[in-house]
C-alpha positions as a LaTeX table, in Angstrom:
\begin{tabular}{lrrr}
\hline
Residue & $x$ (\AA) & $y$ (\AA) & $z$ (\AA) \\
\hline
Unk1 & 0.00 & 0.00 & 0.00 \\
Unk2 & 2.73 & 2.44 & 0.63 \\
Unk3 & 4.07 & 2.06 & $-2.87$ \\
Unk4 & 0.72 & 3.70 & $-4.03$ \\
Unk5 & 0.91 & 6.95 & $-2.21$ \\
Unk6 & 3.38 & 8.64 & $-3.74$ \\
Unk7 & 1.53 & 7.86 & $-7.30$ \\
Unk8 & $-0.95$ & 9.78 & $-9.26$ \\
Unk9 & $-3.92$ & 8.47 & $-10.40$ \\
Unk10 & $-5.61$ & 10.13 & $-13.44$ \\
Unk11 & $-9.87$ & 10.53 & $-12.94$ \\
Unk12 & $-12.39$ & 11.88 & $-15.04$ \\
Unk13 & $-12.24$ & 15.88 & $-15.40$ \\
Unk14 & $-15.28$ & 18.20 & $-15.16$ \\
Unk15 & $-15.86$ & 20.40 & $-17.02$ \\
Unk16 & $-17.40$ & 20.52 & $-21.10$ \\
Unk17 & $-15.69$ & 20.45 & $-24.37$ \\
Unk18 & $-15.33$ & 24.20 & $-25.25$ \\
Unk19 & $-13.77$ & 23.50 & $-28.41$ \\
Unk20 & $-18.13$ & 22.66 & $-29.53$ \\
Unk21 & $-20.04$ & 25.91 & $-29.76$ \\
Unk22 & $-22.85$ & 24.55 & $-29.03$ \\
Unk23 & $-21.88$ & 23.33 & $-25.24$ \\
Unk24 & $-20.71$ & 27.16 & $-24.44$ \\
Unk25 & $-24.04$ & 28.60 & $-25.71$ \\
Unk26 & $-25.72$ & 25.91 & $-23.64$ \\
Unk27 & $-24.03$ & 26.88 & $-20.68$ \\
Unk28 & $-25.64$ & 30.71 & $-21.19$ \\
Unk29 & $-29.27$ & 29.51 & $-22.07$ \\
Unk30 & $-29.41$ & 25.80 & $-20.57$ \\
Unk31 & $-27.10$ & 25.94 & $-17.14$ \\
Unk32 & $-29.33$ & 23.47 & $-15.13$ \\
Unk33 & $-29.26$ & 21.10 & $-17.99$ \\
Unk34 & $-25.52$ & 21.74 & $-17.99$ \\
Unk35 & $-24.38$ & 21.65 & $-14.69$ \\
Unk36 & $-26.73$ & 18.33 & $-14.37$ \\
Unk37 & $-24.11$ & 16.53 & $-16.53$ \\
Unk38 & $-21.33$ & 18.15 & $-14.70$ \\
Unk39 & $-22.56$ & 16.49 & $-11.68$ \\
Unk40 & $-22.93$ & 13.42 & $-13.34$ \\
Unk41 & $-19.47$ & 13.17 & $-14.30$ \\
Unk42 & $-18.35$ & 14.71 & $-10.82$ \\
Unk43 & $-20.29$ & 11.72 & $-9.01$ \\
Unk44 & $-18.64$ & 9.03 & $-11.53$ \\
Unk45 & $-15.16$ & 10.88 & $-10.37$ \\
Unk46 & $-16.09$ & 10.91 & $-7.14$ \\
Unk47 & $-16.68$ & 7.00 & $-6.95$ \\
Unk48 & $-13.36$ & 6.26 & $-9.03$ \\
Unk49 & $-11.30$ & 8.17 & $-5.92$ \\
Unk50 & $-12.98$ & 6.24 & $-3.67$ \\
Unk51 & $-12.26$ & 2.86 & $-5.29$ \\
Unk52 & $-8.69$ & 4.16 & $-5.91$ \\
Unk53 & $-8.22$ & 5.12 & $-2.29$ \\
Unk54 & $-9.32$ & 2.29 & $-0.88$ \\
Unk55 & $-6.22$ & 0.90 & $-2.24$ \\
Unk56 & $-3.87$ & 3.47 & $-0.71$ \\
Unk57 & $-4.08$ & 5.79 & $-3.19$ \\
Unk58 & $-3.44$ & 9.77 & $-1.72$ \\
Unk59 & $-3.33$ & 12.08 & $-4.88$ \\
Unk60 & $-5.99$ & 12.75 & $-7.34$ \\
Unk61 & $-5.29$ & 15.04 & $-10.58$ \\
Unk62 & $-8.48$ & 16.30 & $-12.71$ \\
Unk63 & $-9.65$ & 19.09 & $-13.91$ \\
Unk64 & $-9.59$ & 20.46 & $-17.43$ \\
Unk65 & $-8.50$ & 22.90 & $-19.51$ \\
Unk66 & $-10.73$ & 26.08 & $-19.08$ \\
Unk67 & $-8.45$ & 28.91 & $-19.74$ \\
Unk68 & $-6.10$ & 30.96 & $-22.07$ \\
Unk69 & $-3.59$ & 33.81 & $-21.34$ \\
Unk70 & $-6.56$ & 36.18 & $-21.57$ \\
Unk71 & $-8.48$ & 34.18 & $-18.86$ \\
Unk72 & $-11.26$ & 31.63 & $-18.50$ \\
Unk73 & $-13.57$ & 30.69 & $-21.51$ \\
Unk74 & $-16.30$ & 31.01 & $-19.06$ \\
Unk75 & $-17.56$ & 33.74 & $-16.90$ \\
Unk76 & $-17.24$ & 33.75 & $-13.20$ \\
Unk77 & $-20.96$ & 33.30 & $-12.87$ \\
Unk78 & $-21.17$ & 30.31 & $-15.46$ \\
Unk79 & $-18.37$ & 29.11 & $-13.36$ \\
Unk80 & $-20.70$ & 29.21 & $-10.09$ \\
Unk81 & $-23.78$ & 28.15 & $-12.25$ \\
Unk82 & $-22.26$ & 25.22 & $-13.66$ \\
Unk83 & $-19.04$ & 24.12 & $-11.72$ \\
Unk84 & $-18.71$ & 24.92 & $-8.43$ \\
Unk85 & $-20.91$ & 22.08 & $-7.09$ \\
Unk86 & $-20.00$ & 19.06 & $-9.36$ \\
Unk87 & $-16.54$ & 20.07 & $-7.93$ \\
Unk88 & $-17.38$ & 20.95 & $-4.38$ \\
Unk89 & $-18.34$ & 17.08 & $-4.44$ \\
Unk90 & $-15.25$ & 15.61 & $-5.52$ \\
Unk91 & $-13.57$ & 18.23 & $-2.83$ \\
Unk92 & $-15.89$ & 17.10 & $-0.22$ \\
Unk93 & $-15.29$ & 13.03 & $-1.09$ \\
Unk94 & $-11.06$ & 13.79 & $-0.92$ \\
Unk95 & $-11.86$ & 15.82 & 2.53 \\
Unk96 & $-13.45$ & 13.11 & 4.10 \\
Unk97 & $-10.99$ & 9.91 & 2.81 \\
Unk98 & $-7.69$ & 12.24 & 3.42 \\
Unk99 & $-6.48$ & 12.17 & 0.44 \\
Unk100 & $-5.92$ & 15.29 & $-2.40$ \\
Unk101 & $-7.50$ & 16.27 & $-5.23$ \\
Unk102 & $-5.71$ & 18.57 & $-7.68$ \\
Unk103 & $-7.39$ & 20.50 & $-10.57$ \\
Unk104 & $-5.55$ & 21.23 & $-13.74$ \\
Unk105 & $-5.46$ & 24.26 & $-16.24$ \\
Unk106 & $-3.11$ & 26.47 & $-17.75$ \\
Unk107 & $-3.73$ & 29.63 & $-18.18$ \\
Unk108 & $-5.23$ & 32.77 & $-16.32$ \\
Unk109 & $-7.54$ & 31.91 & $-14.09$ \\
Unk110 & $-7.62$ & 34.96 & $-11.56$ \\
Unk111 & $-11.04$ & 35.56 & $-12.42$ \\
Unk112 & $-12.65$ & 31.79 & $-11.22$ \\
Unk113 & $-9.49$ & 31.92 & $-8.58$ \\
Unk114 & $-11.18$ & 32.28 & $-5.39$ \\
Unk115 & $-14.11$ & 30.12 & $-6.74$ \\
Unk116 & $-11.91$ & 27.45 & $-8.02$ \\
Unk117 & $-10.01$ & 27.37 & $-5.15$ \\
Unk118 & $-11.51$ & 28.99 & $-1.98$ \\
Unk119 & $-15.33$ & 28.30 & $-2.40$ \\
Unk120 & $-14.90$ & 24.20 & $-3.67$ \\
Unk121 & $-12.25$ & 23.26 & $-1.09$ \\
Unk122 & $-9.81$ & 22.28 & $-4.13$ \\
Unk123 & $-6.52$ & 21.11 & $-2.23$ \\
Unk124 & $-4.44$ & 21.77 & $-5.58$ \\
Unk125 & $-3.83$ & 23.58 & $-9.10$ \\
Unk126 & $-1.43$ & 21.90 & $-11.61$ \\
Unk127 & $-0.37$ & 23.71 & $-14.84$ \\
Unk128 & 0.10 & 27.07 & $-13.04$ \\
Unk129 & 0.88 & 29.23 & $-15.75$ \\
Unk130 & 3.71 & 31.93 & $-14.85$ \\
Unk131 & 3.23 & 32.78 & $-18.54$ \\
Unk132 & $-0.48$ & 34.25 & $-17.93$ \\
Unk133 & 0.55 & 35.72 & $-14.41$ \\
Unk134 & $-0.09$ & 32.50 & $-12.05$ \\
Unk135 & 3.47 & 33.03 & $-10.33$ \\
Unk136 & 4.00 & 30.81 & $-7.44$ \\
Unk137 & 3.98 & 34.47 & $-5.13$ \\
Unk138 & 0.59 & 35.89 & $-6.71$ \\
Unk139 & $-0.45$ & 32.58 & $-5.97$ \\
Unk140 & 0.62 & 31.99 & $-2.85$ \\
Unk141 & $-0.41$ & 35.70 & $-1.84$ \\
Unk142 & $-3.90$ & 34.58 & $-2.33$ \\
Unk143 & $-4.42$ & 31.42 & $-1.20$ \\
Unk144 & $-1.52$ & 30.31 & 1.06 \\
Unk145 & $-2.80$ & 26.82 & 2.05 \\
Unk146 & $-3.09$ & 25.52 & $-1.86$ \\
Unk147 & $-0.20$ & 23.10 & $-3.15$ \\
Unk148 & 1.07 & 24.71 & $-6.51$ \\
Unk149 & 2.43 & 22.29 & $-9.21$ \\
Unk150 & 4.09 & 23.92 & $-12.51$ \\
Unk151 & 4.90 & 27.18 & $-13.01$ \\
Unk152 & 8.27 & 26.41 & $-15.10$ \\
Unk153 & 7.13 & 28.08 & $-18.80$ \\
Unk154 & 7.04 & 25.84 & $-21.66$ \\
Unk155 & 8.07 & 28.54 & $-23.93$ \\
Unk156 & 10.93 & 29.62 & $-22.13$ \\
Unk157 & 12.62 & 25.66 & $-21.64$ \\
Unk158 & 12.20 & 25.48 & $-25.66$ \\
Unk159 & 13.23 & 29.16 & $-26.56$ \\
Unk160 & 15.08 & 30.83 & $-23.87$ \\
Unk161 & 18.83 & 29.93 & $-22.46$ \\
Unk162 & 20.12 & 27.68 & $-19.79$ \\
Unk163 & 20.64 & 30.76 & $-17.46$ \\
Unk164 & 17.24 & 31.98 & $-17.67$ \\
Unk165 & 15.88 & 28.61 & $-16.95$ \\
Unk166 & 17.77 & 28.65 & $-13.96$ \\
Unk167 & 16.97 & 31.85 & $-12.50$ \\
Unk168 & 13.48 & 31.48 & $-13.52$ \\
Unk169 & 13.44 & 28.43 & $-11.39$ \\
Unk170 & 15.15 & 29.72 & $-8.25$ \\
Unk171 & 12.49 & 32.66 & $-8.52$ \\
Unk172 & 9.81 & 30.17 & $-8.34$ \\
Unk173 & 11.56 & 28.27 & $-5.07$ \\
Unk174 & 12.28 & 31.38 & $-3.53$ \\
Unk175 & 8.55 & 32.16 & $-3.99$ \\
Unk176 & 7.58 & 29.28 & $-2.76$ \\
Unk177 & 9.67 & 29.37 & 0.31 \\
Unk178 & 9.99 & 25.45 & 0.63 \\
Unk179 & 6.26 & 24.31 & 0.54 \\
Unk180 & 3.22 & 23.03 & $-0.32$ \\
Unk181 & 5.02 & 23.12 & $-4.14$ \\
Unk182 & 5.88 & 21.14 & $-6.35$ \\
Unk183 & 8.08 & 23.10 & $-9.76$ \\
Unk184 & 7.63 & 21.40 & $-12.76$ \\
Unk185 & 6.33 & 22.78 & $-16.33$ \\
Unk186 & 3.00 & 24.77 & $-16.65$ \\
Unk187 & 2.46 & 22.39 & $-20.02$ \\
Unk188 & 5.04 & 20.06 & $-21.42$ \\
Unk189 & 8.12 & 19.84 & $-22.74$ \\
Unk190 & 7.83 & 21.03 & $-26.30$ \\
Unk191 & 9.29 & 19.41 & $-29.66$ \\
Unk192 & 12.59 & 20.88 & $-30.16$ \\
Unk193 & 13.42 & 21.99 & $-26.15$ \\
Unk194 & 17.29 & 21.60 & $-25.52$ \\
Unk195 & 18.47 & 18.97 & $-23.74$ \\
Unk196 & 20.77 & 21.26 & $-22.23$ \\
Unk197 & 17.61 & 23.16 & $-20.59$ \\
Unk198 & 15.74 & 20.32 & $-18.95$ \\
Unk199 & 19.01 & 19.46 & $-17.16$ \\
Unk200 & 19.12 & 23.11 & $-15.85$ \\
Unk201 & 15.89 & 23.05 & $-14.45$ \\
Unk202 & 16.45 & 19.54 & $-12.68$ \\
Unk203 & 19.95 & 20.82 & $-11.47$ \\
Unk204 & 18.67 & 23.56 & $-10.12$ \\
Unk205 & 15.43 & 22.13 & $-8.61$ \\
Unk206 & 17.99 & 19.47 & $-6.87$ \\
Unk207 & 19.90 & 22.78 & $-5.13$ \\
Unk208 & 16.87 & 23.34 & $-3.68$ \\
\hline
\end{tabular}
């Protein structure tokens, strides 16, 4: 059982498929209808945990994509409408078996922030996007009990030099002030990153 903790187990997100029109125009005139399948898929994700943690599993990552450097694809108040319950009850199932569920986007989500992750009871946020203004000390500023993973850009390990990568990943550390984070990328490492620039970041994330 104790080889299981430290791994992460994939479950269902929640959310909708905004790349379909039709589902984001729904969400505007239909929200009930919406945020009845939301709930659907949140009690399916909420059963999967349980199964999963019943076998010593501890951490949870979900979510889905909801945002670009501009902010969310959704309003704040589509966010409540549709949302905030279907994930208040997979928050509410990881509360009560002690174990963590973390939600991940990229992108700018100050807008939904305090919803997302003050109102639900969302333990943590993967993907946090430095590029779109999710630093590590914004973050922290605002919510200092939430366990940050990411925050390395994906556009600066491709494009920028092995210095910057390391400086940009000391800032983050030094942000973070040793906890409750976890630096890795805010994406993934692109086709066509250097070599040379992973191995900064891990070298530098091994200084500590």
């Amino acid at each position: 059982m104790g080889d299981n903790v430290g791994r992460i187990v994939p479950v269902p997100g929640v959310g909708f498929p905004f790349y379909d029109p039709s589902w984001l125009e729904l969400s505007v005139t239909e929200p009930e209808l919406i945020e009845r399948w939301t709930m659907r898929a949140a009690r399916y994700a909420s059963n999967q945990i349980r199964r999963a943690a019943a076998l010593g599993y501890r951490w949870f990552s979900g979510g889905g994509d909801m945002a670009g450097s501009g902010g969310p694809m959704i309003s704040p108040q589509t966010f409540r409408n549709i949302l905030a319950r279907p994930l208040r009850l997979i928050a509410d199932t990881c509360a009560e078996l002690g174990v963590v569920y973390c939600y991940r986007s990229d992108g700018n989500l100050w807008p939904v922030f305090d919803d997302l992750f003050g109102e639900t009871g969302i333990q943590a946020y993967g993907e946090a996007d430095r590029d779109a203004t999710m630093t590590v000390g914004a973050i922290r500023a605002r919510n200092p009990k939430l366990i940050v993973l990411g925050n390395t850009s994906s556009a600066l390990l491709v494009s920028g030099t092995e210095r910057q990568v390391r400086e940009d990943v000391r800032r983050q550390l030094d942000e973070a002030a040793g906890e409750r984070f976890v630096s890795g990328l805010s994406n993934a490492v692109v086709h066509g990153t250097p070599v040379r620039n992973v191995y900064a970041m891990l070298e530098e994330l091994k200084r500590g």
